[in-house]
C-alpha positions in Angstrom: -69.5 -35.3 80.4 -68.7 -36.6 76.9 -67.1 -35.5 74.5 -69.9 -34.5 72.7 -70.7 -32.3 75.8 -67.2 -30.7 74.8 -68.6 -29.8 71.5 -71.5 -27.3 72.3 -69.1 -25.4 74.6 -66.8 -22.6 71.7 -63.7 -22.3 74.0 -63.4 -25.6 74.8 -63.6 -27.1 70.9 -60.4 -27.9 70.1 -60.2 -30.3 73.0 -62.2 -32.8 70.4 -59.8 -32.6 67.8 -58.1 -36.2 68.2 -54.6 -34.6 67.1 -54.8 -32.1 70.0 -55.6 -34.5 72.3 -52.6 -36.9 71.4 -50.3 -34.3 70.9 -51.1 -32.6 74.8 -50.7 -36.6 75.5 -47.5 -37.0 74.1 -46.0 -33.4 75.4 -47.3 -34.8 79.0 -45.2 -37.7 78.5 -42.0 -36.6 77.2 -42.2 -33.8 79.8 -42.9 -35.8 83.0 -42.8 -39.6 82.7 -40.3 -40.8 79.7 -37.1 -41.6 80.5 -35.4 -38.9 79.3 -37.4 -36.8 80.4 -37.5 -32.7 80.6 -37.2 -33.3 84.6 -34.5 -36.0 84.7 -32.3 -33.6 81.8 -32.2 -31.0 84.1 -30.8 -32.6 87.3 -28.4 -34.1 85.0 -27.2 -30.3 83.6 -27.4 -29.2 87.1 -25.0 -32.6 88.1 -22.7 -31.5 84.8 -22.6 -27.9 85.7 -21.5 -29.1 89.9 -19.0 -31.5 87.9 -17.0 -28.7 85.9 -17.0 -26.2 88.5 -15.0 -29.3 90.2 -13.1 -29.8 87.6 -12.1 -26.0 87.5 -11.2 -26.0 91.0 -9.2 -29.3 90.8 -7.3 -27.8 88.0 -6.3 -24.7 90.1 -5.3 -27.1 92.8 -3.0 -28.7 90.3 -1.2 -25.7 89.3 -0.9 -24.6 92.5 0.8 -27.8 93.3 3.3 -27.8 89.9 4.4 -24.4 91.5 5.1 -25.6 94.9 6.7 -28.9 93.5 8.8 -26.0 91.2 9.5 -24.3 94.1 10.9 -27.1 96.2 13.6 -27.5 93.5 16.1 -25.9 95.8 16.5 -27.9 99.1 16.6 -24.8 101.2 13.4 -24.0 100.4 12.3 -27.6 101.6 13.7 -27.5 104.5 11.8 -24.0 104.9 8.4 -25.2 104.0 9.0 -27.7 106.4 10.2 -26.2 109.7 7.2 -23.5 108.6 4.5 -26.6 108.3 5.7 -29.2 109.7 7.7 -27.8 112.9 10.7 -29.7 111.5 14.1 -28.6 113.4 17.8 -28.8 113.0 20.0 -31.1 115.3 20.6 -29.3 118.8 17.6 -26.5 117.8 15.2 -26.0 120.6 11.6 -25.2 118.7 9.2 -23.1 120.9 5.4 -22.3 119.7 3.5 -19.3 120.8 -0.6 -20.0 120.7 -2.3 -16.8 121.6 -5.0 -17.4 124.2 -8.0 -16.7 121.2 -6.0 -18.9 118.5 -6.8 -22.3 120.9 -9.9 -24.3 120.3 -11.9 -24.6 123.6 -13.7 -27.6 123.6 -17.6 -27.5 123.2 -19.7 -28.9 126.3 
């Protein structure tokens, strides 16, 4: 149908108008195929918003670092931390470990 066609029909009228029809052009565009798209901007402010929370988290890790790193100031408290973690013992100390029958992994089969 041309656009002529378009003409006789009321409703459909302003389709004719040559600045409508560039300007639904160019909205097209800049929404779906230009580079910067309105598509490609909001996986990048989804990528930001993943990025911070990150960053948030890395920076309570951090602290929570500085305050053991605080703590380990005193060398008894080392040596704590490290017979708790690391089931470090003293010279002539026997070291036993209770597991608890639920507390061991069985292996999957």
């Amino acid at each position: 149908m041309p656009i002529k066609g378009f003409q006789r029909l009321k409703k459909l009228k302003w389709l004719t108008n040559l600045y409508v029809v560039i300007g639904l052009f160019f909205i097209v565009w800049m929404f779906f195929f230009d580079a910067n798209s309105a598509l490609i901007q909001w996986q990048l402010q989804k990528e930001i918003k993943a990025l911070e929370e990150e960053r948030a988290y890395l920076k309570r890790e951090i602290e929570a670092d500085r305050a053991l790193l605080q703590k380990f100031s005193d060398s008894l408290e080392k040596e704590r931390y490290a017979r708790e973690r690391y089931l470090f013992k003293r010279e002539g100390e026997d070291l036993y470990l209770i597991e608890y029958a639920d507390s061991i992994k069985q292996p999957k089969f």
